[in-house]
N, C-alpha and C positions, 0 to 999 in steps of 0.2 A: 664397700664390702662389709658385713656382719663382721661384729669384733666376735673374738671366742668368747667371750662372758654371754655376749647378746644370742650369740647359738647356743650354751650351755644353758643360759636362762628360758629359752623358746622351746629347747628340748625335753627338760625340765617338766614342762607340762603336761606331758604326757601322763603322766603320775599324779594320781588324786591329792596327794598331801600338797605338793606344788601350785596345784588348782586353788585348791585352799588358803597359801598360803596368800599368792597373790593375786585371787580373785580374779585370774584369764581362764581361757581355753582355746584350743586349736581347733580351726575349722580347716580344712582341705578339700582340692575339688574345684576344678576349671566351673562348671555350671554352676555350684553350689555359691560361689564365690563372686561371680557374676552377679547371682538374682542378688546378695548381699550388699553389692556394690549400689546396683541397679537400684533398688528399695531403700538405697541408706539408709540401711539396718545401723538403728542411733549405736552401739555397742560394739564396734568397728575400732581396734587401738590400735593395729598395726596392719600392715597391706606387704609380703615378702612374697618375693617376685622375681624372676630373672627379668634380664632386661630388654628380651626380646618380648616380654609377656606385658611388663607395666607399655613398652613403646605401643603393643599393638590392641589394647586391652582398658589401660585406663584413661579412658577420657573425661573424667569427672575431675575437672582442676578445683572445685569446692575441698579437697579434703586438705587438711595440714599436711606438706612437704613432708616436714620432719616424720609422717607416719606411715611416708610409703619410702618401702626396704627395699633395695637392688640388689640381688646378689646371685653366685652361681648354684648352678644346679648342682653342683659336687656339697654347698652348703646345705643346700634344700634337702639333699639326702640324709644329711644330719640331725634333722627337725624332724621328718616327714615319720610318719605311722605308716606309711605306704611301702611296698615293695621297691614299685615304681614311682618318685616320686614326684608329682605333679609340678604346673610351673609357678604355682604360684603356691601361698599359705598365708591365711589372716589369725589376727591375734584380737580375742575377743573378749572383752570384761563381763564379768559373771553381775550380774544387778544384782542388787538387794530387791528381796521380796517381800510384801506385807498383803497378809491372807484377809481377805476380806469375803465375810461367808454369803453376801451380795450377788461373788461371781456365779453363784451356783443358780443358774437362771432357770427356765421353766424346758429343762433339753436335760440329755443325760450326758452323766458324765463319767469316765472311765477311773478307777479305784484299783492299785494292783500293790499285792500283796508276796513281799518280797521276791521281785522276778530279779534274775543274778545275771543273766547271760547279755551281754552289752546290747548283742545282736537283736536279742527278742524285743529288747526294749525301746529301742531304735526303731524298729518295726512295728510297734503299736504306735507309737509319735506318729508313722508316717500313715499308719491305719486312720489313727483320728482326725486325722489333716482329710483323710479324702473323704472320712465322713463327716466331715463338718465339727467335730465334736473339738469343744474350744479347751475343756481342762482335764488334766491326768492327774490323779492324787496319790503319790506314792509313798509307802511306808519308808523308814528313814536306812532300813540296810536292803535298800532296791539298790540294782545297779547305779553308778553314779551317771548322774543323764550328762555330763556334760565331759565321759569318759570318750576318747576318738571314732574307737567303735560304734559307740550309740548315734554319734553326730553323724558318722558316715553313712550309717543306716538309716535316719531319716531325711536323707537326699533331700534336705533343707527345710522339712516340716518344723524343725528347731525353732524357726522365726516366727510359728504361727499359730502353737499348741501351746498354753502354758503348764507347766509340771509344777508341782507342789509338793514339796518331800512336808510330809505332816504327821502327826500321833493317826492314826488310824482309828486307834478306838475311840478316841476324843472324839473325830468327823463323825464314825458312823453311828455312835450313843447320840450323836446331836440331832443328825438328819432323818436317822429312822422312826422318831419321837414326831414329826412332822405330819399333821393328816393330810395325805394326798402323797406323800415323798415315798418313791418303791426304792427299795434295796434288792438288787438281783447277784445271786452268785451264779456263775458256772463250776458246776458238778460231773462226775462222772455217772452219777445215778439221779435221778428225778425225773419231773414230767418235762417233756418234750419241748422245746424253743415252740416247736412251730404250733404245738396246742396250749400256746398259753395266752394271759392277756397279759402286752407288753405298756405299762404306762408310761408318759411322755416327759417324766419331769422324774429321773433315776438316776441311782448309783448303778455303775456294772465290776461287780466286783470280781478278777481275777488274780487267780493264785500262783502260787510256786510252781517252778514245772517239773518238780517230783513232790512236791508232798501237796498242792494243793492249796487252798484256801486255809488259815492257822484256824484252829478252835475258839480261839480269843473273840474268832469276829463273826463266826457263822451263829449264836444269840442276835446278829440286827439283821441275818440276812431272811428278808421274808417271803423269796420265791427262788427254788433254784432251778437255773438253768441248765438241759441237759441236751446236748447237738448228739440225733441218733446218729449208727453208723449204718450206712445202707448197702454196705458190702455185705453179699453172702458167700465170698470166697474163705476157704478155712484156714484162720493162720493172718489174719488180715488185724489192720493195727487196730488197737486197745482203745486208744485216744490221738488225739490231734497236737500238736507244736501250740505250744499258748497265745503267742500271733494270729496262729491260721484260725485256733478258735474266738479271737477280739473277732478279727475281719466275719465270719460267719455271722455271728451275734448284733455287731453294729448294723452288715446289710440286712436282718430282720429285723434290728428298732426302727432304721431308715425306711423298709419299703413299707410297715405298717404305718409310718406316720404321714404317709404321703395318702394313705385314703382317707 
């Protein structure tokens, strides 16, 4: 069984300053947890588990003993972000990152501009996973991506997408200096997504989802993006949820790249 330090410590993390302190996070989530298993995702420190879950569940005897956790679901509930708390929870070391402006290959890449809500952000991870888009660059007071919320919202995109909390204005002074490099924002007012020319090697810059993209950064941005609304019922909404308008925006950089 979990000593009480070792659930006060796992609990613990749920709290960003904890994250910080000791470099984990918690991931949750019978599937989630599975493909992480399954994939021997290298960042794996702890495996916690009842013991009807690791008996029917882990069959990978490569990992260190000492890193798979048995214990009850009355503990689990202790740990868990969840209402209901799942059978299992893994303990995940946060890597150190070193930005190399290399990754930024000849595809675009998604750039958001202090998004707060864990969920939205969660939600663009798992946006860019299904469009292929390999990096997220986010300003340094974005939601914390490795907050339970954000993890649980991208139903395991986490292992596939890298995030990059960076100066903003340092990337986009760099890139938009580039001939051939586009900077796109989404806007409430400009020309049209669908009457513009999309090029293949871009930033897609999205903003806050009440104020927008900051003024700091719209000097690099050199086309903005504008998703009409094609409702003519009166009273109908303003704008779209900052997710709904990534996913809009990426399936028109994807479907024009495919001709």
């Amino acid at each position: 069984m979990l000593s009480k330090n070792k659930i006060k410590h796992f609990r613990s993390l749920r709290l960003k300053k904890y994250r910080d302190k000791y470099q984990e996070y918690i991931v949750e989530g019978e599937k989630v947890i599975n493909e992480l298993l399954g994939c021997k995702y290298p960042h794996v420190k702890h495996v916690i588990g009842t013991e009807q879950w690791i008996n029917e569940n882990f069959k990978d005897k490569s990992y260190p003993p000492e890193n798979i956790l048995t214990t009850s679901g009355h503990d689990l509930s202790k740990i868990s972000s969840f209402k209901t708390p799942p059978g299992v929870i893994a303990v995940l070391h946060i890597p150190e990152q070193t930005f190399n402006k290399d990754i930024v290959n000849n595809d675009i890449s998604l750039v958001l501009d202090k998004i707060q809500d864990p969920g939205n952000l969660g939600n663009i991870i798992r946006i860019a996973d299904w469009f292929g888009i390999e990096n997220i660059f986010c300003s340094h007071d974005c939601a914390d991506r490795f907050n339970p919320k954000v993890i649980q919202a991208t139903m395991g995109a986490f292992m596939r997408v890298n995030l990059w909390n960076v100066n903003l204005t340092e990337l986009l002074e760099e890139y938009s200096s580039i001939p051939g490099f586009n900077v796109y924002g989404a806007f409430l007012e400009g020309e049209s997504i669908y009457e513009q020319e999309l090029g293949k090697s871009a930033f897609i810059v999205m903003g806050n989802e009440s104020r927008g993209i900051s003024k700091n950064y719209i000097p690099y941005i050199k086309s903005r993006l504008f998703i009409p609304n094609y409702s003519a019922r009166a009273g109908s909404i303003d704008s779209l949820n900052v997710s709904a308008a990534t996913a809009v925006i990426c399936s028109e950089f994807r479907r024009r790249k495919k001709k």
